[in-house]
N, CA, C and O atoms as a MOPAC input file, in Angstrom:
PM7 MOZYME 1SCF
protein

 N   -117.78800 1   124.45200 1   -49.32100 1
 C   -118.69300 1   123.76300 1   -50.21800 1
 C   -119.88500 1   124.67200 1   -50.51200 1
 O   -120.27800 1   125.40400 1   -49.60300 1
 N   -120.51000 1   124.69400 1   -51.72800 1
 C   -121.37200 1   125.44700 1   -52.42100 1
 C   -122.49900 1   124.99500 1   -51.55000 1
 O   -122.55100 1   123.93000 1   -50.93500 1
 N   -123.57900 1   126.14300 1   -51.58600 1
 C   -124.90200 1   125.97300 1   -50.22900 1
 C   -125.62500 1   125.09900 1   -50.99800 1
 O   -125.39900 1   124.91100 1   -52.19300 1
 N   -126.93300 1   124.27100 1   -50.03600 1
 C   -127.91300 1   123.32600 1   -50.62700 1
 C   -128.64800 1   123.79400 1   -51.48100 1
 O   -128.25000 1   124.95900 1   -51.46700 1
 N   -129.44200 1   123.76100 1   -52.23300 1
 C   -130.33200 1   123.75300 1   -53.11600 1
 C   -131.46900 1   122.85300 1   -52.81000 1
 O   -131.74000 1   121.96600 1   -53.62000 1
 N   -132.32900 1   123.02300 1   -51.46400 1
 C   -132.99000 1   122.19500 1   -50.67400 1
 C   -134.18600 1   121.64500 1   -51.91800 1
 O   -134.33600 1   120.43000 1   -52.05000 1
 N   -135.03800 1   122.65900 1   -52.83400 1
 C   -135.95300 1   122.57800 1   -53.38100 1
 C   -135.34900 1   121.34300 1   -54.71300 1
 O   -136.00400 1   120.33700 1   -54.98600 1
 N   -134.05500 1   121.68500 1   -55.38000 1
 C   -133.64600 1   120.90100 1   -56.36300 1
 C   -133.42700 1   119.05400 1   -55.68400 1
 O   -133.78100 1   117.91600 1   -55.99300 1
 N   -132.73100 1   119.65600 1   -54.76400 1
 C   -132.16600 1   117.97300 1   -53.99200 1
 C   -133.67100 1   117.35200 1   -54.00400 1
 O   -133.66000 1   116.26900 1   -54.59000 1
 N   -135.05700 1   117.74300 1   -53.49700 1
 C   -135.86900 1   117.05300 1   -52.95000 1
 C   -136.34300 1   117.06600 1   -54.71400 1
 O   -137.14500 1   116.14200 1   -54.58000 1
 N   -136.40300 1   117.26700 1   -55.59400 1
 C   -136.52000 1   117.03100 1   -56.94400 1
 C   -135.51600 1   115.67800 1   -57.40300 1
 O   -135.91700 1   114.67500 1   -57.99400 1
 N   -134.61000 1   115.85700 1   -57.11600 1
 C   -133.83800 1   114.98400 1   -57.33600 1
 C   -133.67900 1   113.94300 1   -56.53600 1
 O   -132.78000 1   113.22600 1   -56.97400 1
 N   -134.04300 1   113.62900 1   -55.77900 1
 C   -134.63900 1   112.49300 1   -54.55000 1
 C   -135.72700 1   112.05300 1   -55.19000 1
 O   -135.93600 1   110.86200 1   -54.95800 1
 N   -136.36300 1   112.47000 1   -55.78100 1
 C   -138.40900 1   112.63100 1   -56.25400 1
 C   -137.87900 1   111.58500 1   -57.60600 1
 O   -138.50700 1   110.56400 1   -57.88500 1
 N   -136.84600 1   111.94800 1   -58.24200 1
 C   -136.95000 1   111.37200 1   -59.97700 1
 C   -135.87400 1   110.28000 1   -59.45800 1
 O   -136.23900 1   109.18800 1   -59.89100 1
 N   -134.92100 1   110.17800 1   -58.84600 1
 C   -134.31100 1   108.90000 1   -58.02400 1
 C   -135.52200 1   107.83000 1   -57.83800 1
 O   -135.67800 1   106.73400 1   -58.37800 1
 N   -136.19100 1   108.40500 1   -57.05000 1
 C   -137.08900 1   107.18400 1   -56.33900 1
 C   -138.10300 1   106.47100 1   -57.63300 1
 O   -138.45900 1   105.31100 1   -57.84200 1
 N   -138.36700 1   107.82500 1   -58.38500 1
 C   -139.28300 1   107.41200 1   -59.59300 1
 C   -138.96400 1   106.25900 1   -60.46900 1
 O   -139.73700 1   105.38700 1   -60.86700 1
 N   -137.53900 1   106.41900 1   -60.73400 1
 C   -136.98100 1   105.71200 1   -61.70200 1
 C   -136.51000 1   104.32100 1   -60.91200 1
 O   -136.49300 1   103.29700 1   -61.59500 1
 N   -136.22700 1   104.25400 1   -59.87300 1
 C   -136.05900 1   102.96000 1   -59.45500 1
 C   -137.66200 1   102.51600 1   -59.37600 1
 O   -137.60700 1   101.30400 1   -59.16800 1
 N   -138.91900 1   102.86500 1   -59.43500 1
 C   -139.73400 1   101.79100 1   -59.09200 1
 C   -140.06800 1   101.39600 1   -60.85600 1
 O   -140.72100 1   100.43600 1   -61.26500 1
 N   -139.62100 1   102.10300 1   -61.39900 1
 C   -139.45700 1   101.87200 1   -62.99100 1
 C   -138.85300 1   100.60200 1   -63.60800 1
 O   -139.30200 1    99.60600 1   -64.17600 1
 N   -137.60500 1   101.07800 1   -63.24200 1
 C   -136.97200 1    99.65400 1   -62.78400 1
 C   -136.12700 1    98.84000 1   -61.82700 1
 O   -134.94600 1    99.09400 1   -61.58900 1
 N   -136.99400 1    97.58700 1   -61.15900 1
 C   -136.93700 1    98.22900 1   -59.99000 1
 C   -135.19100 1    97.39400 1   -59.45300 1
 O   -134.61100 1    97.80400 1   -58.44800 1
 N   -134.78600 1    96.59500 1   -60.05600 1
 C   -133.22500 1    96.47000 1   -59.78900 1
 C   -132.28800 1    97.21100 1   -60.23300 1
 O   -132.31700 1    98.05400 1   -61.12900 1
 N   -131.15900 1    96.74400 1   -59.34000 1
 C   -130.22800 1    98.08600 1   -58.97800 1
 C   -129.09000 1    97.94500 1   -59.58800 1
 O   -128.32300 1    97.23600 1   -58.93500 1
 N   -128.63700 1    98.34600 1   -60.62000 1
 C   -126.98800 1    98.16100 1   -61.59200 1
 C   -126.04900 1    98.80900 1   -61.01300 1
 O   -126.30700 1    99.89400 1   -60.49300 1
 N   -124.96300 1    98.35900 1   -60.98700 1
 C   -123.77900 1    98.54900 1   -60.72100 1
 C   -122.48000 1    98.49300 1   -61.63800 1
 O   -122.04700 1    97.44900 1   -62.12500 1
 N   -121.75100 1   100.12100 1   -61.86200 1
 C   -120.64500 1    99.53100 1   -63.01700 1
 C   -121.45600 1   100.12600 1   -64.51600 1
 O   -120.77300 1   100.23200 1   -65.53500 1
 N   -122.82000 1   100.46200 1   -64.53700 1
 C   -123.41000 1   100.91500 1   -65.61700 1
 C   -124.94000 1   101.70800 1   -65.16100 1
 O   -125.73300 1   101.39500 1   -64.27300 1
 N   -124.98800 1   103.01900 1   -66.30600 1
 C   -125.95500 1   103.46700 1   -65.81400 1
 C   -127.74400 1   102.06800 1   -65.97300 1
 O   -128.61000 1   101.79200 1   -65.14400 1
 N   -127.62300 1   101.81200 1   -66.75400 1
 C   -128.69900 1   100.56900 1   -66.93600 1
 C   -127.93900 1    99.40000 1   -67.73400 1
 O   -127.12900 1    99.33200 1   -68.65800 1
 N   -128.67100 1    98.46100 1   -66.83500 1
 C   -128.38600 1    96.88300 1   -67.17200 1
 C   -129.64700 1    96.07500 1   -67.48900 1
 O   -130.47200 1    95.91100 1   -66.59000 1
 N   -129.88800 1    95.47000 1   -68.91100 1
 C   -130.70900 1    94.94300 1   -68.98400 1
 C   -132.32400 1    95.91500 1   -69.23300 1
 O   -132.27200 1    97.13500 1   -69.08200 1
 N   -133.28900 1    95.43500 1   -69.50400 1
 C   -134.81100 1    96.27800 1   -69.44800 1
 C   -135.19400 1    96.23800 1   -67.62600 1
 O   -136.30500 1    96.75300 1   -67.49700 1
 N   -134.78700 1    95.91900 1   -66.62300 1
 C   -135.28900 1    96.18000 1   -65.24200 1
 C   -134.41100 1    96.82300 1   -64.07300 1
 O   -134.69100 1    97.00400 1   -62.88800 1
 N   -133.29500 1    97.09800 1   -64.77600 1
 C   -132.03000 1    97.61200 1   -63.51600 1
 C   -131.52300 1    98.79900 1   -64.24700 1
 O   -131.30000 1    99.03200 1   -65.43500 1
 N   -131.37000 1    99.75400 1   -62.68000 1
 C   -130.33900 1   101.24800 1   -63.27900 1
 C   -129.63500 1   101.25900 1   -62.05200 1
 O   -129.83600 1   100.46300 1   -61.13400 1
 N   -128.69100 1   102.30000 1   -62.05400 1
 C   -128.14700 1   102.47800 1   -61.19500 1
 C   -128.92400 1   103.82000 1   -60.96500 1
 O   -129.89900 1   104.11900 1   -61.65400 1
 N   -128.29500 1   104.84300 1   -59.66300 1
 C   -128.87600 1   105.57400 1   -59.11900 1
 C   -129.23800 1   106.81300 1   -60.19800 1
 O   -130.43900 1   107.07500 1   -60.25600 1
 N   -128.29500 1   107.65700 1   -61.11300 1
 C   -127.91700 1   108.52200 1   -61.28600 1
 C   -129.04900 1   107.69000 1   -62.79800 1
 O   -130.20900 1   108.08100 1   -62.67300 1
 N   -128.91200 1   106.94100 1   -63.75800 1
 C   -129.77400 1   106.40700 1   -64.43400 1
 C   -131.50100 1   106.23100 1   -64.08600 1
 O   -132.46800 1   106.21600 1   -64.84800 1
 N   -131.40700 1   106.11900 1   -62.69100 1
 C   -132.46300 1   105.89500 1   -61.77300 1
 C   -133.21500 1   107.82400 1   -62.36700 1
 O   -134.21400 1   108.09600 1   -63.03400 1
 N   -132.64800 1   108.31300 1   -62.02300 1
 C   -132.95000 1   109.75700 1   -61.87900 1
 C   -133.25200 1   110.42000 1   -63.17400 1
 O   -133.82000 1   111.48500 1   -63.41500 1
 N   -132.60500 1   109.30800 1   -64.12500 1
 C   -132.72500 1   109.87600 1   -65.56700 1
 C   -133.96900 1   109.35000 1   -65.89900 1
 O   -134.81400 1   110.07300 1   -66.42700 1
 N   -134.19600 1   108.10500 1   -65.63900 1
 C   -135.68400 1   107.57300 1   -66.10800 1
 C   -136.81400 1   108.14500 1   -65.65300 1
 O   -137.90800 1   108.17000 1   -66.21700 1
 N   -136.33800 1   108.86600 1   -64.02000 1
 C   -137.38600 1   109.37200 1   -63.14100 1
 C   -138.03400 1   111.03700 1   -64.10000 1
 O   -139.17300 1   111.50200 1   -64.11600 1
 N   -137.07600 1   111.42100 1   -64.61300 1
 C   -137.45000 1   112.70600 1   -65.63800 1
 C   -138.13200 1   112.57200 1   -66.76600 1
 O   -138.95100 1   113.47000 1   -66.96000 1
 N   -138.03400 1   111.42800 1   -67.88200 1
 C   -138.32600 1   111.22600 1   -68.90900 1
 C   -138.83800 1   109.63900 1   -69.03900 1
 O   -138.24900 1   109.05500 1   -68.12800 1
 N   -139.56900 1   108.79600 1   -69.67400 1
 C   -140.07600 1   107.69000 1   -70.13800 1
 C   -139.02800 1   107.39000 1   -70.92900 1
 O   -138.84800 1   108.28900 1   -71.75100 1
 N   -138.32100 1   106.57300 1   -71.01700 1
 C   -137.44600 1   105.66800 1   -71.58900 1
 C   -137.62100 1   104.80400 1   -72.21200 1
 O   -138.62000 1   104.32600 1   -71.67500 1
 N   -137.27600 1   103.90400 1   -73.37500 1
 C   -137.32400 1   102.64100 1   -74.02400 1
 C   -136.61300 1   101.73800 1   -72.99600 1
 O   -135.56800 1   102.04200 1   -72.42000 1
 N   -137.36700 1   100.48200 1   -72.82000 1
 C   -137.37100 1    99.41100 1   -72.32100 1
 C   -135.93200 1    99.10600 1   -72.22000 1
 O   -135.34600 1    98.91100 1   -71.15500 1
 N   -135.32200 1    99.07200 1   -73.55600 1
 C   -133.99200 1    98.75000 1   -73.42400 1
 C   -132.79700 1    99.68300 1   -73.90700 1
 O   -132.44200 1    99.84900 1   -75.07400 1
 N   -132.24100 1   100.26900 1   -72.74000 1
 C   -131.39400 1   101.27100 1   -72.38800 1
 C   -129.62000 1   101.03300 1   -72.37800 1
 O   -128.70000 1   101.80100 1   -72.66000 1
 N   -129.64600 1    99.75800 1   -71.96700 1
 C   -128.23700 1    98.47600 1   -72.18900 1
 C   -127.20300 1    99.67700 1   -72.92400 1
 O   -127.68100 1   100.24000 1   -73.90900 1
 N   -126.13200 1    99.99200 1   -72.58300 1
 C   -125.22300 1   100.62100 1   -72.81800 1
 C   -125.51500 1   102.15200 1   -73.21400 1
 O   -124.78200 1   102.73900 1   -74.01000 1
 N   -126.41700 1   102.64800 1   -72.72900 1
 C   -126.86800 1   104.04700 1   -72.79800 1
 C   -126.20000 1   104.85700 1   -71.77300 1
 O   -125.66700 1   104.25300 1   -70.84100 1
 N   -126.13600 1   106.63300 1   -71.82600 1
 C   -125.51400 1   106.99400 1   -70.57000 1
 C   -127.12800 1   108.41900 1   -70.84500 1
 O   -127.74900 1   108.72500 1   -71.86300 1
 N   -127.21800 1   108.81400 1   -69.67300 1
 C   -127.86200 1   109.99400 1   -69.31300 1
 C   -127.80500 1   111.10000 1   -69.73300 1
 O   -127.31500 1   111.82600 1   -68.86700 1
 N   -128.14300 1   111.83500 1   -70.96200 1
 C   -127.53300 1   112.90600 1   -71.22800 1
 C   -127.21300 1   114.44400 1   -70.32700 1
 O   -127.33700 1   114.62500 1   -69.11600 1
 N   -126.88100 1   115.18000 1   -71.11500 1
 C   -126.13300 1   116.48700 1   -70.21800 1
 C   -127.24400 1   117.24200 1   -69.74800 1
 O   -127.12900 1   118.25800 1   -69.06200 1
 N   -128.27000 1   116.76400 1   -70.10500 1
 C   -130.26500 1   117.88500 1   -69.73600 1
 C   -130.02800 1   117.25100 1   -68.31200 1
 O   -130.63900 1   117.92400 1   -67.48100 1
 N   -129.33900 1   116.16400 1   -67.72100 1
 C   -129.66600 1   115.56700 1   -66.42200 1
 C   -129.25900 1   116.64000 1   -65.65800 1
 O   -129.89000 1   117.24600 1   -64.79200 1
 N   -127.66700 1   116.88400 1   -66.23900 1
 C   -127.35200 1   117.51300 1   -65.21700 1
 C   -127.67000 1   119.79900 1   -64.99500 1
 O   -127.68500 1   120.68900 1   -64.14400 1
 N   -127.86500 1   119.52400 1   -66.66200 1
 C   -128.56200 1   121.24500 1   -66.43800 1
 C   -130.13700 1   121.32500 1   -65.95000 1
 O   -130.73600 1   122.39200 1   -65.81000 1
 N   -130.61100 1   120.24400 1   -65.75500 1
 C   -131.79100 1   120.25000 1   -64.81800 1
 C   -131.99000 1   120.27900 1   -63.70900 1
 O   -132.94800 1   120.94200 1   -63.31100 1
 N   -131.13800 1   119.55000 1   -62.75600 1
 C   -130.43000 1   119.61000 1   -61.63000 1
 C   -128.77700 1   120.03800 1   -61.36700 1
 O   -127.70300 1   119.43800 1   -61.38500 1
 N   -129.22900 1   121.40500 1   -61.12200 1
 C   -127.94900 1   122.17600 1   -61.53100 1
 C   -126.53000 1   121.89900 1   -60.50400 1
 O   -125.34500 1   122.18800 1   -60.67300 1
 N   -127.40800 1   121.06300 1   -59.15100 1
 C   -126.90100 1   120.62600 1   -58.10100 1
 C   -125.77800 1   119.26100 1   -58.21200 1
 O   -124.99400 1   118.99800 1   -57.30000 1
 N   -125.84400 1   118.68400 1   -59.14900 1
 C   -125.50600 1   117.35500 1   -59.51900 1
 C   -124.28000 1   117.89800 1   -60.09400 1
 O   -123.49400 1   116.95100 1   -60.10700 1
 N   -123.72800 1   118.89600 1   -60.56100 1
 C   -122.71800 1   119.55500 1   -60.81200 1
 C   -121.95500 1   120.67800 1   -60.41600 1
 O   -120.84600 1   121.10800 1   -60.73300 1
 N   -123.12100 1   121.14900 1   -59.40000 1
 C   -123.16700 1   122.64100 1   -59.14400 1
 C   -122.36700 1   122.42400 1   -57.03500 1
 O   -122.05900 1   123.18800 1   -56.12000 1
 N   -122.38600 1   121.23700 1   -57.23200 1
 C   -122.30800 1   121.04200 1   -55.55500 1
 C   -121.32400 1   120.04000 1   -55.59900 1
 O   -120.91700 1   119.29000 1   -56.48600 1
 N   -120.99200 1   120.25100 1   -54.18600 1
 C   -119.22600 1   119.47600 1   -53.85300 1
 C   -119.88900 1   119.13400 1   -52.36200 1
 O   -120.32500 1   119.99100 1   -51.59200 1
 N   -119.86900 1   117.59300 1   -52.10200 1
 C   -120.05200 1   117.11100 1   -50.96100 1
 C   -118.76100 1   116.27600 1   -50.66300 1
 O   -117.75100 1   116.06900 1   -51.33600 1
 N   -119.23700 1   115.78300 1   -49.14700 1
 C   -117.97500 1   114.88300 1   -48.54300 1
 C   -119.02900 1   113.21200 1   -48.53600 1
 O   -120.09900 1   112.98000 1   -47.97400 1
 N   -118.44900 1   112.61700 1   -49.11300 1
 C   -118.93600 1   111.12900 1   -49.00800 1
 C   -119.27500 1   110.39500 1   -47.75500 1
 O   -118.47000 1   109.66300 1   -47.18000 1
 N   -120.59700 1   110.63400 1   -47.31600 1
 C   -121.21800 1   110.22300 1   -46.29500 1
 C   -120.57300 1   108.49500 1   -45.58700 1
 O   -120.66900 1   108.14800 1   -44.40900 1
 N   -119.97600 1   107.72000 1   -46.67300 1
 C   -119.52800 1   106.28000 1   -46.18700 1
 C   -118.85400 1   106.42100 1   -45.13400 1
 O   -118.10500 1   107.36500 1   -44.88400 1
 N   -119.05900 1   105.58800 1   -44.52900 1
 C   -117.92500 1   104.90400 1   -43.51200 1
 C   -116.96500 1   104.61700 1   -44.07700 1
 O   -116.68800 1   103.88900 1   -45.03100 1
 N   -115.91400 1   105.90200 1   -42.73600 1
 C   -114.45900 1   106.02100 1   -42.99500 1
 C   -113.76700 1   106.46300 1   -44.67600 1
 O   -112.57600 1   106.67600 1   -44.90500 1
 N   -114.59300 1   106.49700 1   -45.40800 1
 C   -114.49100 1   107.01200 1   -46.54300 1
 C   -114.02000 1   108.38100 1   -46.58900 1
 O   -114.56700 1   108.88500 1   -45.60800 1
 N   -113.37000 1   109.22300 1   -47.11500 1
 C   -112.74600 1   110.57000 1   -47.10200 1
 C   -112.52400 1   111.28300 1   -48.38500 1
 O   -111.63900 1   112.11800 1   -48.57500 1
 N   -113.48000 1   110.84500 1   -49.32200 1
 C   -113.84100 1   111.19700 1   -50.75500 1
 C   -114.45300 1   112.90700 1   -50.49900 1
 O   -115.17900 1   113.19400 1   -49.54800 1
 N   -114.09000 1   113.70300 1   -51.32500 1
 C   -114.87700 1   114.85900 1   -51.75700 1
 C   -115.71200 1   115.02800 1   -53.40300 1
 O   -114.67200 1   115.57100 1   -53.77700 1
 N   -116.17400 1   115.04200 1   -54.05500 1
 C   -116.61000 1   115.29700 1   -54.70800 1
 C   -117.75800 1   115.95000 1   -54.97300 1
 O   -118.37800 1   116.38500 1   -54.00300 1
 N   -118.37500 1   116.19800 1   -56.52500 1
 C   -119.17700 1   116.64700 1   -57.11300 1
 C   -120.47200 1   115.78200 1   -56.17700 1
 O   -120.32200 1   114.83600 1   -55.40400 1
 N   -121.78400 1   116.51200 1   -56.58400 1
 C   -122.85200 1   115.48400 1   -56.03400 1
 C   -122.97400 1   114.10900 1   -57.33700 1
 O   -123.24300 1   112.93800 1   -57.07000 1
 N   -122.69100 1   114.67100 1   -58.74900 1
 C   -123.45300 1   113.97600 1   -59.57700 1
 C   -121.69200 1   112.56900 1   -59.27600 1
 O   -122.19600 1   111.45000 1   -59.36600 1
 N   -121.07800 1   112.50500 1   -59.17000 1
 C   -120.09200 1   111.82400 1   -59.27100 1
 C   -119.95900 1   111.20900 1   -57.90200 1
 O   -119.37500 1   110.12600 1   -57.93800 1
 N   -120.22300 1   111.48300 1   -57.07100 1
 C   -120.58200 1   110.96500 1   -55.09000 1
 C   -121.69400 1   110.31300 1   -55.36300 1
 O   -121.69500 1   109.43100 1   -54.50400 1
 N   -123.10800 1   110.10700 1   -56.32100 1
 C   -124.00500 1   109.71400 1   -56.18900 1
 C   -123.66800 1   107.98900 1   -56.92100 1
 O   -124.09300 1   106.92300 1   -56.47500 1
 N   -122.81400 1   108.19400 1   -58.10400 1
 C   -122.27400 1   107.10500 1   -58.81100 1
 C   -121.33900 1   106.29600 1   -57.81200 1
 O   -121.55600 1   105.10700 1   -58.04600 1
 N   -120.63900 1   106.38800 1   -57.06300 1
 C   -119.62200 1   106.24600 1   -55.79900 1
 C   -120.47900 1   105.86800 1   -54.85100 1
 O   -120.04000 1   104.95500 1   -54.15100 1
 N   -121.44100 1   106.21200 1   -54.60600 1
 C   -122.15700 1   105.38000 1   -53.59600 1
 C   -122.96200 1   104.50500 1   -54.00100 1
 O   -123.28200 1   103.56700 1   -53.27000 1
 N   -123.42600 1   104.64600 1   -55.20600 1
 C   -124.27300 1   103.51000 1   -55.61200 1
 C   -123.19800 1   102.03400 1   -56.53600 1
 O   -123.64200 1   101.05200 1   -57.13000 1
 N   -121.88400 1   102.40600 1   -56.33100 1
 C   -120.98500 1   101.23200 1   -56.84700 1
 C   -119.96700 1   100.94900 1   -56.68300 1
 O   -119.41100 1    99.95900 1   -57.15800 1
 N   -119.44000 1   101.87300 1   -55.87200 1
 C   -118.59700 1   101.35700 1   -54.29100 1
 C   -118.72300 1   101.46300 1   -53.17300 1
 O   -117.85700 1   100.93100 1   -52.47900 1
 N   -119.41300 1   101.90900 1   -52.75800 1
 C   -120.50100 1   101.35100 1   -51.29100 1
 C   -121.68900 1   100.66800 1   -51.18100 1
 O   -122.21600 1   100.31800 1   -50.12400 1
 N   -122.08600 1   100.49300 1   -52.25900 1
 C   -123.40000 1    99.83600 1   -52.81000 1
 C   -124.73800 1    99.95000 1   -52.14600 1
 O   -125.56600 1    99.08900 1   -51.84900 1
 N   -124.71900 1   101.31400 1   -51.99000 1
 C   -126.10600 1   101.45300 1   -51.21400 1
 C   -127.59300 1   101.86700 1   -52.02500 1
 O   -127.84500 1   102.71800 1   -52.87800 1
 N   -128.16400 1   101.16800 1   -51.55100 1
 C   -129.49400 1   100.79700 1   -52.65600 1
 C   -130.11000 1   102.81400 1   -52.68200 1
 O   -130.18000 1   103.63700 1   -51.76900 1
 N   -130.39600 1   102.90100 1   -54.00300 1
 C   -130.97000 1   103.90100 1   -54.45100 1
 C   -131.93500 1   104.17300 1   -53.94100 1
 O   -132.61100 1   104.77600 1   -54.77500 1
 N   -132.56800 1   104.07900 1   -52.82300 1
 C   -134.11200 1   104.76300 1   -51.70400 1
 C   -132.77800 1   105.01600 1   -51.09600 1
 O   -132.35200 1   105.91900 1   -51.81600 1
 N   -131.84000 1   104.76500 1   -50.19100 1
 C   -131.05300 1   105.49400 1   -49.25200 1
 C   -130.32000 1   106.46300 1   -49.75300 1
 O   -130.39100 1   107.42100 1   -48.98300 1
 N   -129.55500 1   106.72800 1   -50.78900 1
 C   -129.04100 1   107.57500 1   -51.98600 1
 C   -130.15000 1   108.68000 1   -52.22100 1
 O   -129.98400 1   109.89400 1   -52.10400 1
 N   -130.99900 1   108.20000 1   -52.48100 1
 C   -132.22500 1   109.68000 1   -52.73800 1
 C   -132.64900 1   110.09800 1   -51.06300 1
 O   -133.25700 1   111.15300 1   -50.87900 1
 N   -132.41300 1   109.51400 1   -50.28700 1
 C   -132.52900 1   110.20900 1   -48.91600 1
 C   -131.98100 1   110.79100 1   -48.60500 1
 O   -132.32900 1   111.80700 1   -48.00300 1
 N   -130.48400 1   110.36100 1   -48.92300 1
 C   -129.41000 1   111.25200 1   -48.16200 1
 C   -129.34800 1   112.73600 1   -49.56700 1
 O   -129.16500 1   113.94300 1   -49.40200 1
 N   -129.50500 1   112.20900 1   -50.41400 1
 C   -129.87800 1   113.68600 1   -51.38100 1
 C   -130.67400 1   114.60400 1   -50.62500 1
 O   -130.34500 1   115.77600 1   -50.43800 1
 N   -131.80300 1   114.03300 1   -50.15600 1
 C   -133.01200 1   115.22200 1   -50.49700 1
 C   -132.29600 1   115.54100 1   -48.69800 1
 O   -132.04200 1   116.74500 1   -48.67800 1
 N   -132.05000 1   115.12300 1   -47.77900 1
 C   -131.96300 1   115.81200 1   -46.54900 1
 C   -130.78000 1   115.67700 1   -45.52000 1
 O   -130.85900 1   116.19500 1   -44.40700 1
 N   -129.44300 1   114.80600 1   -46.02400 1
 C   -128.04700 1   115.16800 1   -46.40200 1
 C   -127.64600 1   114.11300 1   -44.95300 1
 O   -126.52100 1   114.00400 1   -44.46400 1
 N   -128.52600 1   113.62400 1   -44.61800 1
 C   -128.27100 1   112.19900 1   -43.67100 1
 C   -128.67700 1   111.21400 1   -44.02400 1
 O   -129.56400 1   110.95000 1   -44.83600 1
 N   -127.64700 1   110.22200 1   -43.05400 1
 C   -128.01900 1   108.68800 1   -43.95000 1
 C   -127.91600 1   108.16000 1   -42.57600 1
 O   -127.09900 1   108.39900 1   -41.68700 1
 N   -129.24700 1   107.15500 1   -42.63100 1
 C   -128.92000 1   105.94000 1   -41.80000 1
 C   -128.61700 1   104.62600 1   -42.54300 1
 O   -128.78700 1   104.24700 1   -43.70200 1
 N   -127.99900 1   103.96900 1   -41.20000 1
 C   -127.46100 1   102.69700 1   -41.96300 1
 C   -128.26500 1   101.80800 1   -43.30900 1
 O   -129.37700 1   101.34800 1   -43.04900 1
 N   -127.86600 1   101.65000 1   -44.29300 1
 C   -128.45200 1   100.62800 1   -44.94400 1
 C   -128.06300 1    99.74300 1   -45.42000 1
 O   -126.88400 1    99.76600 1   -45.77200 1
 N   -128.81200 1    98.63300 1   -45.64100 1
 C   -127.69700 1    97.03300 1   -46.14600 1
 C   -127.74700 1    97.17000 1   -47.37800 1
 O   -128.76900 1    97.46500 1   -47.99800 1
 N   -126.37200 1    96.91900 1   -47.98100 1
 C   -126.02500 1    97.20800 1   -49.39200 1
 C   -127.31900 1    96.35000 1   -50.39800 1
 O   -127.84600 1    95.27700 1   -50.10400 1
 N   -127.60300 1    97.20900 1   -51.63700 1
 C   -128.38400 1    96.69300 1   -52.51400 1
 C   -127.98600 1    95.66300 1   -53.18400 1
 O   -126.86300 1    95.45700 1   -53.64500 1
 N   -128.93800 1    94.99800 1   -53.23700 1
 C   -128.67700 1    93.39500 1   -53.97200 1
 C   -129.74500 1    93.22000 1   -54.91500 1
 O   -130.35600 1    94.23900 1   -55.23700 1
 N   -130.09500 1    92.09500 1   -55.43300 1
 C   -128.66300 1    91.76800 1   -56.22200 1
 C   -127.63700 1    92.23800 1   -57.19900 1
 O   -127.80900 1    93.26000 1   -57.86400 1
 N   -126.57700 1    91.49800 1   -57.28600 1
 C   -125.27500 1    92.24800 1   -57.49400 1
 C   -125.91100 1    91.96900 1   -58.97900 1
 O   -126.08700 1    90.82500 1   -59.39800 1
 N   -126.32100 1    93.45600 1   -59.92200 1
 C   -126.42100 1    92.98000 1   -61.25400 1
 C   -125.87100 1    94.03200 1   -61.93900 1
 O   -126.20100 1    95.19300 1   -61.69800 1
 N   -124.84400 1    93.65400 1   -62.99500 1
 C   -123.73800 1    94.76200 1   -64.12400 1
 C   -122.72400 1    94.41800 1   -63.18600 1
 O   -121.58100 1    94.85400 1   -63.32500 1

């Protein structure tokens, strides 16, 4: 697997966290649901740029990922329990935030410093 990019990850942890207090529920199944919910990887997009209120069937463009070159540039193993997924980071980050459902502050943790402690899946279930 391609080496960390310690300085980008903690950037990308930084615009994660940003964009969820933006908005601060958590979508699932879509990058944003509604004017108050994103999912993680949406989370990260809002955290870069100011967005219109209503985003409802929008996707993140390709600046996400040539900004964080890591989100494409890196191949992790899916931190879940018993899970045995490999992937990209930017595609492991979507995978954990909507089939393991772990709320986007634990997702930008395990980004910026590549451990996770337990967390109770994000609720509510919205998208």
């Amino acid at each position: 697997m391609p080496a960390r990019n310690p300085e980008v990850e903690h950037a990308l942890a930084d615009a994660i966290r940003s964009g969820a207090d933006r908005r601060p529920e958590q979508a699932f199944g879509d990058y944003f649901h509604g004017r108050h919910a994103s999912c993680a990887l949406g989370a990260a997009y809002e955290g870069m740029y100011r967005l219109p209120d209503d985003m409802e069937g929008r996707r993140p463009t390709k600046d996400l990922e040539a900004y964080f070159d890591v989100l494409d540039g890196t191949v992790r193993a899916c931190p879940g329990e018993g899970c045995r997924k490999v992937l990209t980071l930017s595609a492991l980050i979507v995978h954990l935030n909507d089939d393991h459902r772990w709320p986007r502050e634990a997702i930008a943790a395990w980004v910026e410093n590549g451990r996770h402690t337990a967390a109770a899946p994000a609720s509510p279930d919205v998208g």
